[in-house]
PyMOL Python script that loads the backbone (N, CA, C, O; Angstrom):
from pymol import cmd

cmd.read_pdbstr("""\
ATOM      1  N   UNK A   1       0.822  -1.186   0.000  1.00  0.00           N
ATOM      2  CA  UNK A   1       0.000   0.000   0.000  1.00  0.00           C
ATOM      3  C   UNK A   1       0.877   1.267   0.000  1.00  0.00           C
ATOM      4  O   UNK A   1       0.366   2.280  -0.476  1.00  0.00           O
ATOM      5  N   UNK A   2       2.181   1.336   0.492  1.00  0.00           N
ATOM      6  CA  UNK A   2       2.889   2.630   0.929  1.00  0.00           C
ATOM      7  C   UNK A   2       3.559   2.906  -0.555  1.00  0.00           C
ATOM      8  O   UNK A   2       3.688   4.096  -0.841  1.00  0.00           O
ATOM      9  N   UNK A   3       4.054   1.822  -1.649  1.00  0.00           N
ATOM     10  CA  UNK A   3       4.103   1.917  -2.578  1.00  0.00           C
ATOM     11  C   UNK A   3       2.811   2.575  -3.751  1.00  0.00           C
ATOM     12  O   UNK A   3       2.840   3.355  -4.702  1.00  0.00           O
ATOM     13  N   UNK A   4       2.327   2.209  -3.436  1.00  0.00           N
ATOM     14  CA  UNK A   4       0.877   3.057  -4.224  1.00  0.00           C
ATOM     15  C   UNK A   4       0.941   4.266  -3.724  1.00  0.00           C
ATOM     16  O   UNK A   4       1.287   5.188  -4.462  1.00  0.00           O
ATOM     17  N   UNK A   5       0.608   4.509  -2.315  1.00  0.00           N
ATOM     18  CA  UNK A   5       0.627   6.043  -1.678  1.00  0.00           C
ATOM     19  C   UNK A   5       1.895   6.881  -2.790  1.00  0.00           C
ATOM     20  O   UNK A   5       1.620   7.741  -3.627  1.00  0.00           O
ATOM     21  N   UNK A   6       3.326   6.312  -2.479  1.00  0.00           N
ATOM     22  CA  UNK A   6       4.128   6.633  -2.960  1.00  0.00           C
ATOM     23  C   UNK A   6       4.022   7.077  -4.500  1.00  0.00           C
ATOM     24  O   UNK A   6       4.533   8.165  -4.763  1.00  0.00           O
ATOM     25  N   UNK A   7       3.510   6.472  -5.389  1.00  0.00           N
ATOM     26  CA  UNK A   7       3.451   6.277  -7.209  1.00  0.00           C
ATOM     27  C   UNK A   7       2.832   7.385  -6.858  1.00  0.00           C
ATOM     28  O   UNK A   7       3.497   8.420  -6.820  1.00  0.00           O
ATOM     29  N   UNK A   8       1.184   7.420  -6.467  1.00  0.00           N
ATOM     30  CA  UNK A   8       0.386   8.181  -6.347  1.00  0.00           C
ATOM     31  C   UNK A   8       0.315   9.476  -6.124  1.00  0.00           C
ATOM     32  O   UNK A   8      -0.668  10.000  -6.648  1.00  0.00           O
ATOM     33  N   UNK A   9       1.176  10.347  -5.389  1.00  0.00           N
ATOM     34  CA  UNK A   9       1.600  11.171  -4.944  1.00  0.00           C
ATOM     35  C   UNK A   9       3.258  11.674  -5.794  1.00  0.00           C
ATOM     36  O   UNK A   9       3.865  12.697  -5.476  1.00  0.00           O
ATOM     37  N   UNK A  10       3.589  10.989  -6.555  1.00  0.00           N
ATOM     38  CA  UNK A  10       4.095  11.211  -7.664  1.00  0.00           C
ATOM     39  C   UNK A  10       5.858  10.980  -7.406  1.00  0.00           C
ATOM     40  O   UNK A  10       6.671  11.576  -8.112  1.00  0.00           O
ATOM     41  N   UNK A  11       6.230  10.137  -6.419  1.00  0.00           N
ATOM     42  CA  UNK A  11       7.120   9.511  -6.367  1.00  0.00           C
ATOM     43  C   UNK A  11       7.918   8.601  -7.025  1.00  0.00           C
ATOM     44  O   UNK A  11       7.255   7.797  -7.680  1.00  0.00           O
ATOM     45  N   UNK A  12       9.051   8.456  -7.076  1.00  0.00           N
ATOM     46  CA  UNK A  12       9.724   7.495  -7.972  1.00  0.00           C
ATOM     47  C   UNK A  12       9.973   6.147  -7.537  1.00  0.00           C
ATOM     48  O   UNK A  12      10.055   6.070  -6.311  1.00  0.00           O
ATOM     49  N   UNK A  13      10.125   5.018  -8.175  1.00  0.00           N
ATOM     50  CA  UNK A  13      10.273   3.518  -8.009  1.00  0.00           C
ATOM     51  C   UNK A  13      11.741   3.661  -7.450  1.00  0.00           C
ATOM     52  O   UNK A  13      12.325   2.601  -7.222  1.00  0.00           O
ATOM     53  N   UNK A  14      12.381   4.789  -7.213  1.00  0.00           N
ATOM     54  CA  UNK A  14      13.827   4.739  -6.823  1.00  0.00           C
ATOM     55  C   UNK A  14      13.321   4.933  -5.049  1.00  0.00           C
ATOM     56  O   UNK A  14      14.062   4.329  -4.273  1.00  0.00           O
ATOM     57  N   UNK A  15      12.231   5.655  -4.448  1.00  0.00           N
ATOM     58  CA  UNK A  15      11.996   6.121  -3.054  1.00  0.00           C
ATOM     59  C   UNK A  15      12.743   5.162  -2.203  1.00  0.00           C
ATOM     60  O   UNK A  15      13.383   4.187  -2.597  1.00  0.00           O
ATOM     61  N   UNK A  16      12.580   5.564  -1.004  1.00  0.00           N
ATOM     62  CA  UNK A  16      12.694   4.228  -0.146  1.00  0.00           C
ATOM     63  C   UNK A  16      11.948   4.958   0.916  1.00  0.00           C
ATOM     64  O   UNK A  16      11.757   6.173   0.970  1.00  0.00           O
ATOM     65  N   UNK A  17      11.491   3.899   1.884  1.00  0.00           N
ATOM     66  CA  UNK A  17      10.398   3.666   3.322  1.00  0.00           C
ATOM     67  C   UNK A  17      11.140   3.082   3.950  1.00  0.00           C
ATOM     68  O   UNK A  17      11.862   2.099   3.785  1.00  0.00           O
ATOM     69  N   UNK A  18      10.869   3.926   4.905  1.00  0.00           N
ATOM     70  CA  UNK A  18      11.510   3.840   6.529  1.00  0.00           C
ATOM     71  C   UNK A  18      11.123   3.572   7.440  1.00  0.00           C
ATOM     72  O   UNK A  18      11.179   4.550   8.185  1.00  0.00           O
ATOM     73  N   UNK A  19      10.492   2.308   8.158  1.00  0.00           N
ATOM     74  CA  UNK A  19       9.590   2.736   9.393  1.00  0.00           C
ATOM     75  C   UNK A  19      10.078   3.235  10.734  1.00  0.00           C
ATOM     76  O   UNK A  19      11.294   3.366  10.870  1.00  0.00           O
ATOM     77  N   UNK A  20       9.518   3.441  11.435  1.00  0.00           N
ATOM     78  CA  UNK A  20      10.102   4.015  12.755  1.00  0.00           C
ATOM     79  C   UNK A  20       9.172   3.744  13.634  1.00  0.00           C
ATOM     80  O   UNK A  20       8.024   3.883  13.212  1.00  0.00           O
ATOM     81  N   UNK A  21       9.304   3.371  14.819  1.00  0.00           N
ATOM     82  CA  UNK A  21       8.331   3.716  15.976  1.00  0.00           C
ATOM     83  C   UNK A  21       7.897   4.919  16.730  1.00  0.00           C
ATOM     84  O   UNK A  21       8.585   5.470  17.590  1.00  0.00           O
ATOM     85  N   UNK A  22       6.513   5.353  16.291  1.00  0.00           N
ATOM     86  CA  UNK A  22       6.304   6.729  17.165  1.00  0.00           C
ATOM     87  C   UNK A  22       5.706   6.689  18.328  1.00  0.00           C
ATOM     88  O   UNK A  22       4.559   7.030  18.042  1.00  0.00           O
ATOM     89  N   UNK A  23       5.734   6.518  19.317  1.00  0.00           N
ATOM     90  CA  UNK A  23       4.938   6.143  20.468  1.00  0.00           C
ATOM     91  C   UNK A  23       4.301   4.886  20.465  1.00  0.00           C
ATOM     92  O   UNK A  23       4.932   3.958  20.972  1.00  0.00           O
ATOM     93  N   UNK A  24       2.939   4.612  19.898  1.00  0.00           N
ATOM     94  CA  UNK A  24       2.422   3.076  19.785  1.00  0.00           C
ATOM     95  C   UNK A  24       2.014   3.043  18.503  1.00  0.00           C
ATOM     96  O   UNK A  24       1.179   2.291  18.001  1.00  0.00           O
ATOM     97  N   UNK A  25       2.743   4.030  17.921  1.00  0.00           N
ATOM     98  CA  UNK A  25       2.373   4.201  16.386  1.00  0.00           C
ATOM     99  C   UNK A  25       3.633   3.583  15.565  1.00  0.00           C
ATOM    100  O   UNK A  25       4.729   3.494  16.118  1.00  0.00           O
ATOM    101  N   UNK A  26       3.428   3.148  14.189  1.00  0.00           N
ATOM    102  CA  UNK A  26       4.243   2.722  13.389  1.00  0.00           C
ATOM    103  C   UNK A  26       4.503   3.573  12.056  1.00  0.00           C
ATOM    104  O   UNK A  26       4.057   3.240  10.957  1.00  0.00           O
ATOM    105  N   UNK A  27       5.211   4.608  12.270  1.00  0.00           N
ATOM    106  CA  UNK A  27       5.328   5.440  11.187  1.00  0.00           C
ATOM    107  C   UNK A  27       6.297   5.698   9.828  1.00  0.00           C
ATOM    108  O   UNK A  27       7.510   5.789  10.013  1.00  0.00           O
ATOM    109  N   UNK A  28       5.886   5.787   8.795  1.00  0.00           N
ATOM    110  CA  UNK A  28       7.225   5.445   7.387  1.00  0.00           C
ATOM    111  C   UNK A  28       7.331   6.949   7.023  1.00  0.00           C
ATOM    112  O   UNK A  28       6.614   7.911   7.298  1.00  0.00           O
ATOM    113  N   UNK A  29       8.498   6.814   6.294  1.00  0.00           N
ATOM    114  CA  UNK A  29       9.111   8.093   5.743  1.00  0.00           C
ATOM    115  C   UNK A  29       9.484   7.655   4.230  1.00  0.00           C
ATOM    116  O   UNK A  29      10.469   7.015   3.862  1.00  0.00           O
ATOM    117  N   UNK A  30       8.742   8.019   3.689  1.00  0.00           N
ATOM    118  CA  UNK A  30       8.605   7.875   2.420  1.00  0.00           C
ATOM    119  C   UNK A  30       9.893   9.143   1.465  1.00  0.00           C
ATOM    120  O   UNK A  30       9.902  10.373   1.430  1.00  0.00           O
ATOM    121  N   UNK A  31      10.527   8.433   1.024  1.00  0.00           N
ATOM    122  CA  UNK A  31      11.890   9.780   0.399  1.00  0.00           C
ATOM    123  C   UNK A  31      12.277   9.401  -1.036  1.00  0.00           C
ATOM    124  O   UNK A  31      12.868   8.371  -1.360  1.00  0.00           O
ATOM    125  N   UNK A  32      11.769  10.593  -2.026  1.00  0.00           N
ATOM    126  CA  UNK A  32      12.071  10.348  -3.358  1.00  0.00           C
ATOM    127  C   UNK A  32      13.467  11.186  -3.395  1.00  0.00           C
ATOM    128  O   UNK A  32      13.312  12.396  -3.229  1.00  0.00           O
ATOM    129  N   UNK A  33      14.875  10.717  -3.595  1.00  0.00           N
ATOM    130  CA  UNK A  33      16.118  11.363  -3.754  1.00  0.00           C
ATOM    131  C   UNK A  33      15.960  11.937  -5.170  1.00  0.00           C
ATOM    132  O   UNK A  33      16.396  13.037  -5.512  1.00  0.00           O
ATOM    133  N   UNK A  34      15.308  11.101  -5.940  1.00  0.00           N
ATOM    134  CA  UNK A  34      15.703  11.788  -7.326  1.00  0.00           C
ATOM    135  C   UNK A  34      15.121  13.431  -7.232  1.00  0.00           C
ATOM    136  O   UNK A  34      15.692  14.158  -8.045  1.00  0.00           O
ATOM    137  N   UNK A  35      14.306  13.977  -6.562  1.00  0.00           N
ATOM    138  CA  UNK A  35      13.556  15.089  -6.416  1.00  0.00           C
ATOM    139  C   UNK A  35      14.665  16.078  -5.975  1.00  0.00           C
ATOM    140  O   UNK A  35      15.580  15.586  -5.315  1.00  0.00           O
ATOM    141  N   UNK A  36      14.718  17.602  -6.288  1.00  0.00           N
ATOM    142  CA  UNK A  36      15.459  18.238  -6.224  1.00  0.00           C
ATOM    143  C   UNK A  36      14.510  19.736  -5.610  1.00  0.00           C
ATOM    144  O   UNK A  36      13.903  20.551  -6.304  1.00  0.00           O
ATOM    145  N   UNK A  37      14.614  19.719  -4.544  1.00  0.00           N
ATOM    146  CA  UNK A  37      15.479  18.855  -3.310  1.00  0.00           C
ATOM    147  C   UNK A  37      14.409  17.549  -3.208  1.00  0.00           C
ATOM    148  O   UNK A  37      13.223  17.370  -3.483  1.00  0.00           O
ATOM    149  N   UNK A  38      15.704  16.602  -2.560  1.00  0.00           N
ATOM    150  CA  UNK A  38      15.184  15.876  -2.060  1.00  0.00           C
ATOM    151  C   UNK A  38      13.413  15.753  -1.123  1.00  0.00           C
ATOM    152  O   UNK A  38      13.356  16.304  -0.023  1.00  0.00           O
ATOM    153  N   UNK A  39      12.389  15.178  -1.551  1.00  0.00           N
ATOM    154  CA  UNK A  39      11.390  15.248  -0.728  1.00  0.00           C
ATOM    155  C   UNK A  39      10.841  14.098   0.067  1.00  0.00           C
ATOM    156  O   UNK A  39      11.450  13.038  -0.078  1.00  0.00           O
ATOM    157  N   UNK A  40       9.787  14.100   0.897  1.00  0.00           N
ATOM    158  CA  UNK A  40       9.194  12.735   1.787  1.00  0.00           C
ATOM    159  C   UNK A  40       7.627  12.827   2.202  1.00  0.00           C
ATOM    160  O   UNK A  40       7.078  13.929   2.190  1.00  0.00           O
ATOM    161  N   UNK A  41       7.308  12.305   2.366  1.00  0.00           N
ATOM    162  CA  UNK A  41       6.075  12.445   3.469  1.00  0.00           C
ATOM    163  C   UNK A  41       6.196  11.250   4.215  1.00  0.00           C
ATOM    164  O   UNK A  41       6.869  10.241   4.004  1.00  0.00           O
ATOM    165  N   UNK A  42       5.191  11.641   5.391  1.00  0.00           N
ATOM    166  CA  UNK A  42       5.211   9.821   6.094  1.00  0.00           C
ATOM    167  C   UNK A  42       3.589   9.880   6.066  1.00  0.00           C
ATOM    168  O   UNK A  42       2.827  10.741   5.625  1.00  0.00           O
ATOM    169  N   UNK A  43       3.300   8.369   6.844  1.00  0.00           N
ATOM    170  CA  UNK A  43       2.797   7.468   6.651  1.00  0.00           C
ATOM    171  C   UNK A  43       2.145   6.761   7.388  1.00  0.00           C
ATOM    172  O   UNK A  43       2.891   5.791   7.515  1.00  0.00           O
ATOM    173  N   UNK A  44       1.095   6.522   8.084  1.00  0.00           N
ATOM    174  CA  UNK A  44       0.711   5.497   9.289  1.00  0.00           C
ATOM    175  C   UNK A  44      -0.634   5.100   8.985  1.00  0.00           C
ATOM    176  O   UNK A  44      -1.650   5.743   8.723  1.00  0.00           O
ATOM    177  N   UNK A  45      -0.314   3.546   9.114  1.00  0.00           N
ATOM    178  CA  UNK A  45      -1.460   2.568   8.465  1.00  0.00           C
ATOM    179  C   UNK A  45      -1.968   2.125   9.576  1.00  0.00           C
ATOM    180  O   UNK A  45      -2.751   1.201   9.355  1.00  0.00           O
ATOM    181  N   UNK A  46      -1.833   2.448  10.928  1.00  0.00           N
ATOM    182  CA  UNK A  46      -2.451   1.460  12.018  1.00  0.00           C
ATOM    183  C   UNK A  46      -4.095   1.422  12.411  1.00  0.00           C
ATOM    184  O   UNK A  46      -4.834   2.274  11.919  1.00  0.00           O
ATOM    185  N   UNK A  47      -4.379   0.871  12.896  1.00  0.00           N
ATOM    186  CA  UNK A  47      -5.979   1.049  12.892  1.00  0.00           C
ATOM    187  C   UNK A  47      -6.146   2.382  13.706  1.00  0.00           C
ATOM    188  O   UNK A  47      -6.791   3.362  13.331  1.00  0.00           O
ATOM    189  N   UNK A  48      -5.475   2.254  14.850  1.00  0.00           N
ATOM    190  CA  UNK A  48      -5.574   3.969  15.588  1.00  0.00           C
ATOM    191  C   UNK A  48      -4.338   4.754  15.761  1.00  0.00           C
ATOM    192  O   UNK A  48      -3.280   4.134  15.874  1.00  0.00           O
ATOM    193  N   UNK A  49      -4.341   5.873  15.791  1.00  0.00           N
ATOM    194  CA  UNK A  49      -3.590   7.380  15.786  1.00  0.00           C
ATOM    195  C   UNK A  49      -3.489   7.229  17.777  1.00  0.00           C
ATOM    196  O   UNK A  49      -4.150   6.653  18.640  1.00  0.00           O
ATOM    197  N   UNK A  50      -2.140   8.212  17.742  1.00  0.00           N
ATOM    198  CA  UNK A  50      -2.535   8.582  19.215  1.00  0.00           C
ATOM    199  C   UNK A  50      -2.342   9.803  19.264  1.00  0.00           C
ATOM    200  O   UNK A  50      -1.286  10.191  18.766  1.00  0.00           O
ATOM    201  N   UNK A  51      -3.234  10.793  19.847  1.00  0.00           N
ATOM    202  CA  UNK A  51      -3.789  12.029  20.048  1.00  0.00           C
ATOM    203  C   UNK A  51      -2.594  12.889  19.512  1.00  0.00           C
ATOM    204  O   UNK A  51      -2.667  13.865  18.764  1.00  0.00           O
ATOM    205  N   UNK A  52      -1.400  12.275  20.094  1.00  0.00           N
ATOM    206  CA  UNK A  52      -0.649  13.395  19.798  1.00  0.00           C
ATOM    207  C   UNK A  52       0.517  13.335  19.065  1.00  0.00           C
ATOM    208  O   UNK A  52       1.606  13.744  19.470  1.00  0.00           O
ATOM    209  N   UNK A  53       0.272  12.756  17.832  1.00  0.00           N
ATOM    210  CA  UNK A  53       0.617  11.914  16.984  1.00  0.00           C
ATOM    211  C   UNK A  53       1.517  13.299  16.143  1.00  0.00           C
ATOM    212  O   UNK A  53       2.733  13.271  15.952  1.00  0.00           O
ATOM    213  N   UNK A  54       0.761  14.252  15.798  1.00  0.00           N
ATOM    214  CA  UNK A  54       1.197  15.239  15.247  1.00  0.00           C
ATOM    215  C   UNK A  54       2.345  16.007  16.002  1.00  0.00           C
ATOM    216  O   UNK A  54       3.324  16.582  15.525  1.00  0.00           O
ATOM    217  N   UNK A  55       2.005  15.876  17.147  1.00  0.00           N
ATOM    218  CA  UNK A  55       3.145  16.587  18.303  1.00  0.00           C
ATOM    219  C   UNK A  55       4.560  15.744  18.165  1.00  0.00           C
ATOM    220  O   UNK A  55       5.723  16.148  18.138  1.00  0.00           O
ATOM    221  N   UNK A  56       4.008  14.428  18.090  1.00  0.00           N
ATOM    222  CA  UNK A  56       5.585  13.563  18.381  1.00  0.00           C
ATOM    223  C   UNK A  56       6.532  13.356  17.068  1.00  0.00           C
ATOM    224  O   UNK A  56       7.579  12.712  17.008  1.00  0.00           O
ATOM    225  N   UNK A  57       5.689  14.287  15.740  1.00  0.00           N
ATOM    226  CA  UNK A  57       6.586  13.514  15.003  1.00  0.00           C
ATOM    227  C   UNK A  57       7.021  15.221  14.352  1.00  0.00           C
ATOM    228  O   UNK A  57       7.938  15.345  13.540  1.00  0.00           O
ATOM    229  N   UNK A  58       6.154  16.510  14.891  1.00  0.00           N
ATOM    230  CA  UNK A  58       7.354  17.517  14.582  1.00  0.00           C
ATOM    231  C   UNK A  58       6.717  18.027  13.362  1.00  0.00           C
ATOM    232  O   UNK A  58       7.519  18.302  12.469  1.00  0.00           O
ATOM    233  N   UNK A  59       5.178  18.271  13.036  1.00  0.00           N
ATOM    234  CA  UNK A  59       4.426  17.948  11.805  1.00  0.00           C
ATOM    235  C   UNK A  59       4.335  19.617  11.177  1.00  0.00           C
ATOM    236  O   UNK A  59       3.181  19.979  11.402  1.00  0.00           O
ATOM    237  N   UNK A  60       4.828  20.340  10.735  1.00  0.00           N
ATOM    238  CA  UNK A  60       4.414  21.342   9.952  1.00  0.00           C
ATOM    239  C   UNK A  60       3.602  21.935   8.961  1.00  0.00           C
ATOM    240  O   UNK A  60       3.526  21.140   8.024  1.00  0.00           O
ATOM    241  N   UNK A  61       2.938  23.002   8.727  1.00  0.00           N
ATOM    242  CA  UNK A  61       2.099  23.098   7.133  1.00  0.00           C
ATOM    243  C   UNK A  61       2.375  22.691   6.121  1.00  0.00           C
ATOM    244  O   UNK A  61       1.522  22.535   5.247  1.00  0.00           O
ATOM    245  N   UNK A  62       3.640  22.403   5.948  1.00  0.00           N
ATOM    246  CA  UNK A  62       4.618  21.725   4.633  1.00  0.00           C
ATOM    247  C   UNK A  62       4.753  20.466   4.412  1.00  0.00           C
ATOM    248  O   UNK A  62       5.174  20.040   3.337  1.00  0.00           O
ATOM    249  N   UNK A  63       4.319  19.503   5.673  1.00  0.00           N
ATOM    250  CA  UNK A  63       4.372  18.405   5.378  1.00  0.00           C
ATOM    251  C   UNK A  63       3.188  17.465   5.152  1.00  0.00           C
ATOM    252  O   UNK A  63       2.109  17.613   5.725  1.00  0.00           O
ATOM    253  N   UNK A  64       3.481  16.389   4.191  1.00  0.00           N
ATOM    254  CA  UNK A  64       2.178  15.727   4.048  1.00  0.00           C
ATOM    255  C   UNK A  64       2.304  14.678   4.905  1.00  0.00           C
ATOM    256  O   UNK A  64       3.359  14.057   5.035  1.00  0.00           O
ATOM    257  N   UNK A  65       1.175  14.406   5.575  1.00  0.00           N
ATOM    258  CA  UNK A  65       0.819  12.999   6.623  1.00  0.00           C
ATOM    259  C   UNK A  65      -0.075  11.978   6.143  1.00  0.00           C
ATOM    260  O   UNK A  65      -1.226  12.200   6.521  1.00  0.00           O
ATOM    261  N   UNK A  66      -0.001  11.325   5.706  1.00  0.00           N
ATOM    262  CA  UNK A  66      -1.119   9.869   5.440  1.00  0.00           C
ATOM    263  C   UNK A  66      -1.346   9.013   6.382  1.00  0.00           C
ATOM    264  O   UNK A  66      -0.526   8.355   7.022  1.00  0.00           O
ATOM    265  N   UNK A  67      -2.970   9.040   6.486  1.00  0.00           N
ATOM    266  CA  UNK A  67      -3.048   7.516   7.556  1.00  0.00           C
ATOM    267  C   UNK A  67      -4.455   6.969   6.746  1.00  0.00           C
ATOM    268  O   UNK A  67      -4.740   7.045   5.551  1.00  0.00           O
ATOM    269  N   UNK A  68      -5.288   6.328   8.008  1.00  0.00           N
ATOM    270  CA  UNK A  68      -6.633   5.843   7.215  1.00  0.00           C
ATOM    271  C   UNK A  68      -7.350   6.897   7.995  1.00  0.00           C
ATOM    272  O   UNK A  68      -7.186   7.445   9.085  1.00  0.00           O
ATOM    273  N   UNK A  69      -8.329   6.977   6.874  1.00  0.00           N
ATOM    274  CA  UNK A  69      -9.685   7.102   7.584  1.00  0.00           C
ATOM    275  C   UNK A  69     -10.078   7.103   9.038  1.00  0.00           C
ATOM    276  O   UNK A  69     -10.397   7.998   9.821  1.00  0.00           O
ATOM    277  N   UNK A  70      -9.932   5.643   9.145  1.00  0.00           N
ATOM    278  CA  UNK A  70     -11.065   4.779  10.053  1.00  0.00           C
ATOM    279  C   UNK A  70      -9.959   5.140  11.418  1.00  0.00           C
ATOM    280  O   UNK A  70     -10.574   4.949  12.467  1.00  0.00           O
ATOM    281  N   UNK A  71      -9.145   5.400  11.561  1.00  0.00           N
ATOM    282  CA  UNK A  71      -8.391   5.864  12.320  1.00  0.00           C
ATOM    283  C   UNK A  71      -8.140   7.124  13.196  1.00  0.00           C
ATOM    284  O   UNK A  71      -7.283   7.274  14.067  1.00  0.00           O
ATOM    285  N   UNK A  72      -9.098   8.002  12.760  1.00  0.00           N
ATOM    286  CA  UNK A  72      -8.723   9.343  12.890  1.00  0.00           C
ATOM    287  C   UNK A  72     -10.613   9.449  13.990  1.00  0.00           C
ATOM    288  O   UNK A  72     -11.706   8.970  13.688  1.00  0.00           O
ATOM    289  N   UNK A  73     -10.199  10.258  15.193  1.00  0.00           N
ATOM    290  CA  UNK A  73     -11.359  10.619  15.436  1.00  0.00           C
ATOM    291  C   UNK A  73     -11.849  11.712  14.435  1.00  0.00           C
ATOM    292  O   UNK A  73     -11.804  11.618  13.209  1.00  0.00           O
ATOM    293  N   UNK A  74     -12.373  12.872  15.237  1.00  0.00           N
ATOM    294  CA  UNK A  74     -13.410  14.265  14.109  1.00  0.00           C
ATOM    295  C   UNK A  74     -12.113  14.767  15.296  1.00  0.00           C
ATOM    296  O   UNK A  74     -11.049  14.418  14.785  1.00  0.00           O
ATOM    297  N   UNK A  75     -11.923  15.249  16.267  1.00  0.00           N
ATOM    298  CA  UNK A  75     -10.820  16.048  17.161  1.00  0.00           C
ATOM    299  C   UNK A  75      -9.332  15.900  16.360  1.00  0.00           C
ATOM    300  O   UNK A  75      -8.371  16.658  16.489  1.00  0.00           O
ATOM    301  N   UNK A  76      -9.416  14.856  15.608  1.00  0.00           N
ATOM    302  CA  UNK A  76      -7.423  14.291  15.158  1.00  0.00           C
ATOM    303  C   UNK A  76      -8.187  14.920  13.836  1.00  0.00           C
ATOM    304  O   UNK A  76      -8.909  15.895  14.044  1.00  0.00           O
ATOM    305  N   UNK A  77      -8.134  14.695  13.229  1.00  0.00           N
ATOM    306  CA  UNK A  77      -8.700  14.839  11.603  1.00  0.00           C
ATOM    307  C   UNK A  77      -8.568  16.265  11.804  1.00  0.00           C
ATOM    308  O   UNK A  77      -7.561  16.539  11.151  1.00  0.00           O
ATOM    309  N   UNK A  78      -9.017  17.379  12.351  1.00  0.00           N
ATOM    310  CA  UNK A  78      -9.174  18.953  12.518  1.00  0.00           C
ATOM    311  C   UNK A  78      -7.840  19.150  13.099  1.00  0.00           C
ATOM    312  O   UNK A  78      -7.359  20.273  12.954  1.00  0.00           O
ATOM    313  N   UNK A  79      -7.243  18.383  13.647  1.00  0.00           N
ATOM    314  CA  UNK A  79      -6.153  19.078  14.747  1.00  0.00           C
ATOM    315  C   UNK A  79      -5.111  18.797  13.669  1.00  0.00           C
ATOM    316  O   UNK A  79      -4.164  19.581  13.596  1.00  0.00           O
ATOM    317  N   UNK A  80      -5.175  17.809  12.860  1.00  0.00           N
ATOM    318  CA  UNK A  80      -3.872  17.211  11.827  1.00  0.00           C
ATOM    319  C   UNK A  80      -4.209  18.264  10.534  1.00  0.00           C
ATOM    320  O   UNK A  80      -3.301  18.986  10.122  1.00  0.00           O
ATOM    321  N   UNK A  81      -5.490  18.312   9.945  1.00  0.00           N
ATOM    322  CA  UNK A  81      -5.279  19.097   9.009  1.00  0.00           C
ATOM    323  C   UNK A  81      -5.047  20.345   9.548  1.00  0.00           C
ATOM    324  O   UNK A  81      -4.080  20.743   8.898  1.00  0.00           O
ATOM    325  N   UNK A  82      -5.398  21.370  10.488  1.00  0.00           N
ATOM    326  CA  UNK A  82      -4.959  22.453  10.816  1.00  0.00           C
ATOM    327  C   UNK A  82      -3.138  22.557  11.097  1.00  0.00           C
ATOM    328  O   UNK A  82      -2.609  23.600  11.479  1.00  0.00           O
ATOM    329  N   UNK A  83      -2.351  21.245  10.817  1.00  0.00           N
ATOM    330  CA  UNK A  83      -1.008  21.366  11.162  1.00  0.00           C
ATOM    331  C   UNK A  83      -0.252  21.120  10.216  1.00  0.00           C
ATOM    332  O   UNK A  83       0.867  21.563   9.959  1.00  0.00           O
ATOM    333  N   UNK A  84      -0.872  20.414   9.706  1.00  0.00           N
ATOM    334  CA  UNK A  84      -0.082  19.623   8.375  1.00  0.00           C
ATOM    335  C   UNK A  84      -0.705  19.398   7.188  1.00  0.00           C
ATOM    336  O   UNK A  84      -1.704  20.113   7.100  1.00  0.00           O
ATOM    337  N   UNK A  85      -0.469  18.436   5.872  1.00  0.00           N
ATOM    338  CA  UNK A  85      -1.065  18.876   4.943  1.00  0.00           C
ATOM    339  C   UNK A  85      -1.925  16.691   5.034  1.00  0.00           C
ATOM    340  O   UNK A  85      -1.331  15.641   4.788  1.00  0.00           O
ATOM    341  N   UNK A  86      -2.775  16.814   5.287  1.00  0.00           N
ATOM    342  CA  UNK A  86      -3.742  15.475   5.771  1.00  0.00           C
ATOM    343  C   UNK A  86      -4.249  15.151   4.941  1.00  0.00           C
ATOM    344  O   UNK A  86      -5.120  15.918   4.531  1.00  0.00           O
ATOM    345  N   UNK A  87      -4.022  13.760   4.136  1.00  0.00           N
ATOM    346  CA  UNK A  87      -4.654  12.968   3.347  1.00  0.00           C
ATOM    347  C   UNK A  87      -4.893  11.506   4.047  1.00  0.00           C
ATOM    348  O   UNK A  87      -4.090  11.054   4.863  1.00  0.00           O
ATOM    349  N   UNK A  88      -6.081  10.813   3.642  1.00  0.00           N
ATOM    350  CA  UNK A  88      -6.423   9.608   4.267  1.00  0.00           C
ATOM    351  C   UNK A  88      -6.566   8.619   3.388  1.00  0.00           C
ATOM    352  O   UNK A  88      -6.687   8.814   2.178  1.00  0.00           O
ATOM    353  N   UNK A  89      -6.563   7.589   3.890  1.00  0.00           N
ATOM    354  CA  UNK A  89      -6.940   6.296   2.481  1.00  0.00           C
ATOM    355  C   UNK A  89      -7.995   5.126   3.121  1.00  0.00           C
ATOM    356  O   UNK A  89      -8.383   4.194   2.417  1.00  0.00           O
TER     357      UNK A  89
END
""", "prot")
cmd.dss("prot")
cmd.show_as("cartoon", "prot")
cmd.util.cbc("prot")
cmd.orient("prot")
């Protein structure tokens, strides 16, 4: 799936994904080098977010965040798009 996100969002078959642990979250860093500059977004597929998900990972207006849907309360969904740039799948 992080490969699709990736194509989709207009990344190259060269990217690479990173996961990391964010609290009880499992988060990827998606990085196309060929891009000048270099760019990324991350990534979290888990069934739930934790509240302060945006806080722990340092989230700015500039960056894009992907998770699901079904994951996000109506409080995370407003608090993530007001921080960052929030797409869901």
């Amino acid at each position: 799936m992080l490969w699709e996100l990736a194509v989709k969002e207009g990344y190259g078959l060269n990217s690479t994904i990173a996961p990391a642990a964010v609290g009880e979250n499992t988060v990827y860093t998606v990085t196309d080098p060929e891009r000048d500059p270099p760019q990324s977004f991350r990534a979290c597929l888990d069934a739930q977010l934790a509240p302060d998900i945006c806080r722990q990972l340092g989230l700015t207006a500039d960056d894009l965040f992907v998770c699901s849907d079904a994951a996000l309360t109506d409080t995370l969904a407003a608090n993530l798009a007001l921080q960052c740039r929030l797409k869901t799948v």
